[in-house]
N, C-alpha and C positions, 0 to 999 in steps of 0.2 A: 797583200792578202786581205787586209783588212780592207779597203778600199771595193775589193771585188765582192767581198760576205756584204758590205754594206751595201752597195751596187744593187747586189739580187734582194736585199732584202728592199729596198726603197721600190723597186720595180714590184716583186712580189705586191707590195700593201698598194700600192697605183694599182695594179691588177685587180684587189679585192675592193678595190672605192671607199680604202679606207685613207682618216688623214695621222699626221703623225700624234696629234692629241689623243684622237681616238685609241689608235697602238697604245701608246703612254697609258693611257685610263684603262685598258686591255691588260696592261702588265702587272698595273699597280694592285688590280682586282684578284691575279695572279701570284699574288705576293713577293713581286719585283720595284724595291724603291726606287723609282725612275721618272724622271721629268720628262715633259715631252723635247727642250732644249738637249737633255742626256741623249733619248733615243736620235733626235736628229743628229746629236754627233756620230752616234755608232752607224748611219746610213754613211754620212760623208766619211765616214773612215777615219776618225782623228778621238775614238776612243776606242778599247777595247770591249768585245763583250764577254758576259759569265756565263758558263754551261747553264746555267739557269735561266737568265734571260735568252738565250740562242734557244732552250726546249720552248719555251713559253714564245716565242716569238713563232717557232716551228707549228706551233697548236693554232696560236689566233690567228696566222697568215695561212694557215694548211698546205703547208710545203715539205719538204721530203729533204733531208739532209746534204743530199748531194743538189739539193735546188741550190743551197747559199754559197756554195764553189765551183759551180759551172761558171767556164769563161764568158766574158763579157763583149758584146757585140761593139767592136770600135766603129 
């Protein structure tokens, strides 16, 4: 699961022309302590994220909840 949530969120922010620094600086501004090295893990799937970062991620990226669990085109 985590892998697919990270999937849509790395597409989502390719989508907005943002890069993952930028996100990171978007969250921190947010009051999410986060590195850009953190948030790239949560794209690859090999950390968890917190209801807090997934809202905030949901605001800066402007996506829709069930954007970050819709399957993944193989």
């Amino acid at each position: 699961m985590e892998r697919r949530l990270g999937k849509n969120i790395s597409k989502a922010r390719e989508a907005s022309g943002l890069t993952q620094d930028q996100v990171a600086t978007k969250l921190q501004l947010l009051g999410c302590d986060i590195s850009r090295s953190t948030y790239g893990k949560i794209e690859v799937g090999i950390r968890h994220i917190s209801v807090e970062e997934l809202e905030a991620i949901k605001e800066i990226l402007d996506m829709q909840y069930e954007d970050f669990f819709a399957p993944n085109e193989t």
